[in-house]
KOLNUTOR-188791 format. One record per residue: residue number from 1; residue in three letters; x, y, z of N, C-alpha, C in turn. Coordinates in pm, 1 decimal. Example, Ala and Ser with C-alpha at 12.3 -4.5 7.8 and 13.67 -1.06 7.14 Angstrom:
BEGIN
+-----+-----+----------+----------+----------+----------+----------+----------+----------+----------+----------+
!   k !   r !      n_u !      n_v !      n_w !     ca_u !     ca_v !     ca_w !      c_u !      c_v !      c_w !
+-----+-----+----------+----------+----------+----------+----------+----------+----------+----------+----------+
!   1 ! ALA !   1319.0 !   -569.0 !    780.0 !   1230.0 !   -450.0 !    780.0 !   1320.0 !   -330.0 !    780.0 !
!   2 ! SER !   1285.0 !   -225.0 !    708.0 !   1367.0 !   -106.0 !    714.0 !   1290.0 !      3.0 !    787.0 !
+-----+-----+----------+----------+----------+----------+----------+----------+----------+----------+----------+
REM end
This chain:
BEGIN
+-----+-----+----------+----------+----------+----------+----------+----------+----------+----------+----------+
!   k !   r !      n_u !      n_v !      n_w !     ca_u !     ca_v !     ca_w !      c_u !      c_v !      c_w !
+-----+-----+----------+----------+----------+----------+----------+----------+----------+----------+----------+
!   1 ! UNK !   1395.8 !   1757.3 !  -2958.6 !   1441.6 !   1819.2 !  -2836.5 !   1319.8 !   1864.3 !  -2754.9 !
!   2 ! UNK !   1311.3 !   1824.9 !  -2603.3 !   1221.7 !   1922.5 !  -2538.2 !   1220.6 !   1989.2 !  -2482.3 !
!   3 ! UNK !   1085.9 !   2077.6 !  -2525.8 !   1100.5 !   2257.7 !  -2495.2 !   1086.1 !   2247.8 !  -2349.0 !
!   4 ! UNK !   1079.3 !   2386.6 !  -2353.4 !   1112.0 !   2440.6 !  -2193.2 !    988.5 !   2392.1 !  -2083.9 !
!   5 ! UNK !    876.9 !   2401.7 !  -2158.1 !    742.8 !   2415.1 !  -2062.9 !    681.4 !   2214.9 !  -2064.4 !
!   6 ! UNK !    793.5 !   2132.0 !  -2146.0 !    768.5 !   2045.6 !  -2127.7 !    895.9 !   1986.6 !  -1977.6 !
!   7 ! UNK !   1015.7 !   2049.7 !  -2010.2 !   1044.5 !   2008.6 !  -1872.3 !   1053.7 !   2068.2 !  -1724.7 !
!   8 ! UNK !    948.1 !   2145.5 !  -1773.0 !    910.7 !   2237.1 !  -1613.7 !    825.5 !   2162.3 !  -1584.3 !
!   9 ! UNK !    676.3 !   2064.6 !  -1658.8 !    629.7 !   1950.4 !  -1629.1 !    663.6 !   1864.8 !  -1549.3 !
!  10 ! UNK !    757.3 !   1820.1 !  -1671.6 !    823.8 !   1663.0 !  -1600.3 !    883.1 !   1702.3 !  -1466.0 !
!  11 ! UNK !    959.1 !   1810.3 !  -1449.5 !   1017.4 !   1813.5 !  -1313.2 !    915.2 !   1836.0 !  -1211.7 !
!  12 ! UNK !    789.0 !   1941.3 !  -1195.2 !    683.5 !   1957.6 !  -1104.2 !    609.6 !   1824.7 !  -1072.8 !
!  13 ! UNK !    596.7 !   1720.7 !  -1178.6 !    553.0 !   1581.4 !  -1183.9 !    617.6 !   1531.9 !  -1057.2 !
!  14 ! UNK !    743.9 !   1492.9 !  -1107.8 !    853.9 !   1461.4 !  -1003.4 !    850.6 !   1484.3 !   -849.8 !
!  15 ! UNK !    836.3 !   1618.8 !   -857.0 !    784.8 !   1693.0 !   -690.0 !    666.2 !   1663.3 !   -673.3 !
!  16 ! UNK !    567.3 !   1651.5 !   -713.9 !    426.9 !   1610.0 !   -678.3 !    429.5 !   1475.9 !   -601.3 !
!  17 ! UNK !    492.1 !   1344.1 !   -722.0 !    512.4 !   1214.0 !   -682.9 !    630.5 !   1208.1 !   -548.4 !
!  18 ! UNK !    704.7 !   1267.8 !   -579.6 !    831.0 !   1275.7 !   -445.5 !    727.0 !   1326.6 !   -354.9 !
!  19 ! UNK !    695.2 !   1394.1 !   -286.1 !    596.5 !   1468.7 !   -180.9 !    441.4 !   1390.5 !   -153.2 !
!  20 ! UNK !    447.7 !   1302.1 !   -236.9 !    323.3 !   1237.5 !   -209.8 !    370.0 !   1164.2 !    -98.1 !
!  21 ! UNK !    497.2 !   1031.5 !   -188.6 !    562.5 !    928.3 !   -164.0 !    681.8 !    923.5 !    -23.5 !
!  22 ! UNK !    735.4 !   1063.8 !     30.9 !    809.7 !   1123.4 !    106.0 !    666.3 !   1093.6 !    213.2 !
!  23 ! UNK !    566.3 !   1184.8 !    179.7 !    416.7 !   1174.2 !    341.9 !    371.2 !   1017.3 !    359.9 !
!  24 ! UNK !    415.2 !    966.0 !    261.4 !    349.5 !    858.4 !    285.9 !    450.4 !    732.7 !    362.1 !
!  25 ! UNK !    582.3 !    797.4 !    328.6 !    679.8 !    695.8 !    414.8 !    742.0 !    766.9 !    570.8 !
!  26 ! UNK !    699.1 !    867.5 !    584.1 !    703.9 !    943.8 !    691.9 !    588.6 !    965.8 !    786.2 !
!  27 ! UNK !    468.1 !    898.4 !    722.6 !    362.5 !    909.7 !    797.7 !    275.3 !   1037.7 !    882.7 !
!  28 ! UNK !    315.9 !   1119.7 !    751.4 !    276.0 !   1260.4 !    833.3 !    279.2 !   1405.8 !    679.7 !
!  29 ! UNK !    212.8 !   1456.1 !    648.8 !    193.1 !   1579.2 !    510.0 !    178.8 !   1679.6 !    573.6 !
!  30 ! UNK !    255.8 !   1779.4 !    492.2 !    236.8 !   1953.6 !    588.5 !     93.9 !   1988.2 !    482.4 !
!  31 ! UNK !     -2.4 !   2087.7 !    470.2 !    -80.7 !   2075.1 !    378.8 !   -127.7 !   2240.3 !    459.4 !
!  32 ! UNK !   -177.8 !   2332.2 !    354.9 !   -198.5 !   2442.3 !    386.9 !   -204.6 !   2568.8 !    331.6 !
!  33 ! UNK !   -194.3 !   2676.2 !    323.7 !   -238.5 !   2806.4 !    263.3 !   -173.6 !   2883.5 !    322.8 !
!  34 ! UNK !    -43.0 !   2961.7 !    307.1 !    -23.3 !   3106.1 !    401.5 !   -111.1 !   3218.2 !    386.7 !
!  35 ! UNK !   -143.4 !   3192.6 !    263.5 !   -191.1 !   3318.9 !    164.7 !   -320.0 !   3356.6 !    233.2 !
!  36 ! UNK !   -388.4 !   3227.1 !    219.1 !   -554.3 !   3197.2 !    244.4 !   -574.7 !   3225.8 !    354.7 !
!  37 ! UNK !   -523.8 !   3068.7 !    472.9 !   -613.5 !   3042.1 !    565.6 !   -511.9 !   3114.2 !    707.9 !
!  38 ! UNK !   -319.0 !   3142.5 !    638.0 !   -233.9 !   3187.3 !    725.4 !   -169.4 !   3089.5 !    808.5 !
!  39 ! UNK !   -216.5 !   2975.7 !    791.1 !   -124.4 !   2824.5 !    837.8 !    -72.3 !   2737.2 !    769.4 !
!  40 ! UNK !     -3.3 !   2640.3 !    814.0 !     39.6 !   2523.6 !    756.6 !     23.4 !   2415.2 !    850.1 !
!  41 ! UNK !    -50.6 !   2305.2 !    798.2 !    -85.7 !   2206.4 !    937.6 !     14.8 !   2097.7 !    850.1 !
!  42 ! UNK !     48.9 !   2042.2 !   1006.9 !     85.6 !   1904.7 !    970.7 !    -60.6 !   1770.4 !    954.8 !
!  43 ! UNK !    -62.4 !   1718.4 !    915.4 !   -130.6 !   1565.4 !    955.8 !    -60.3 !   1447.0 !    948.8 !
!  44 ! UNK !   -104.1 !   1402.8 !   1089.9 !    -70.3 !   1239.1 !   1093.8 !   -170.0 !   1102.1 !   1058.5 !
!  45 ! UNK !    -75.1 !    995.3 !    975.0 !   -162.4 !    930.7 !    950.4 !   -223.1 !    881.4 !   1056.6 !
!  46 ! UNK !   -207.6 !    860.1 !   1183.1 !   -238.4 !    759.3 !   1296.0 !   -362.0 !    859.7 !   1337.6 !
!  47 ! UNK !   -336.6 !    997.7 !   1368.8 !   -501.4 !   1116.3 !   1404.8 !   -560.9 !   1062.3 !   1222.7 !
!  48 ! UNK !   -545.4 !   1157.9 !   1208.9 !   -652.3 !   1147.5 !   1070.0 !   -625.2 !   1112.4 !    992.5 !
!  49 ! UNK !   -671.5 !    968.0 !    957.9 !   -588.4 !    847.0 !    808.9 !   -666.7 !    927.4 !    723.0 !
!  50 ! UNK !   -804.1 !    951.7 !    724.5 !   -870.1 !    998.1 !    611.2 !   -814.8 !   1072.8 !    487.5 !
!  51 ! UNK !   -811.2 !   1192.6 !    582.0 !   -725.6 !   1308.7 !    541.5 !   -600.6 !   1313.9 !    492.1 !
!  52 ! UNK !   -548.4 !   1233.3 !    562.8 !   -377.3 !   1188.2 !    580.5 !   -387.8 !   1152.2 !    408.1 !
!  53 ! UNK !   -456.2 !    996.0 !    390.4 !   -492.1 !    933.8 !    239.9 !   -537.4 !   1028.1 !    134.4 !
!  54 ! UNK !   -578.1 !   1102.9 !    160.6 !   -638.9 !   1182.7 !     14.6 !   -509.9 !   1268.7 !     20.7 !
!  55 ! UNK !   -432.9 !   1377.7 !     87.8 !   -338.0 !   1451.1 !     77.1 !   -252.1 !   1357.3 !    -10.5 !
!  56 ! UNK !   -214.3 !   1274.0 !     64.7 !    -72.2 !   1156.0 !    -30.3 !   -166.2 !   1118.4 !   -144.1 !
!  57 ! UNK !   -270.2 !   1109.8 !   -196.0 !   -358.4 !   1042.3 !   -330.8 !   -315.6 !   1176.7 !   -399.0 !
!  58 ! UNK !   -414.7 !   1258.7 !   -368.5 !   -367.9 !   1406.9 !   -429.7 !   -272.5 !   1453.0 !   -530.6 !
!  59 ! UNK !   -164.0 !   1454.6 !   -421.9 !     -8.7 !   1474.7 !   -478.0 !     46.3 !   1368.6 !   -546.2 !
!  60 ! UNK !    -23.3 !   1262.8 !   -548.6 !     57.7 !   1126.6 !   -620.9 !      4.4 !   1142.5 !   -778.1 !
!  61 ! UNK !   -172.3 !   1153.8 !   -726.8 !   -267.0 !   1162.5 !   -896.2 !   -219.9 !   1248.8 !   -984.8 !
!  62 ! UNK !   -225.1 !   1386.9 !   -890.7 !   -180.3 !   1513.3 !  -1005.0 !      9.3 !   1525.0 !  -1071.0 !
!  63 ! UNK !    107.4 !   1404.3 !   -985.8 !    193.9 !   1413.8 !  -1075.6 !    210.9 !   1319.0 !  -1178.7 !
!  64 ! UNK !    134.3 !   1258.9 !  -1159.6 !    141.7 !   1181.1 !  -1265.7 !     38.5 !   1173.2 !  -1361.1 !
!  65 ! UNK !     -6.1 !   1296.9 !  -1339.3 !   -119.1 !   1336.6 !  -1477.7 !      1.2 !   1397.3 !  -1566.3 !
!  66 ! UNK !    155.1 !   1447.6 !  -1511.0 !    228.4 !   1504.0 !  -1578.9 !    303.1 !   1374.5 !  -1661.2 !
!  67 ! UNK !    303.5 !   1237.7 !  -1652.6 !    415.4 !   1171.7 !  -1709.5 !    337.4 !   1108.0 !  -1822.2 !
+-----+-----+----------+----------+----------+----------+----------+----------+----------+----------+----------+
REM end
């Protein structure tokens, strides 16, 4: 059976890859800090692919460091 802290994993995995895969077919990631910086920016891939690409890499790599 798996424990609890293995499927709080698998599900945050899930949201990582969904939220990568969601910016990347929408062409646009909210990305940001309330805490920190007090915003939330959008980016578009068409202004800044750069940026745009590592946000969607990001969220894609780190959920699936969970599977």
């Amino acid at each position: 059976m798996a424990t609890f802290q293995n499927v709080f994993i698998f599900i945050a995995s899930l949201l990582f890859v969904g939220y990568g895969v969601l910016g990347l077919l929408t062409n646009k990631i909210r990305v940001g800090s309330r805490s920190y910086t007090g915003s939330i920016s959008t980016i578009h891939k068409h202004q800044e692919p750069v940026r745009f690409y590592f946000w969607c890499c990001l969220f894609l790599f780190a959920g699936c460091g969970g599977f």
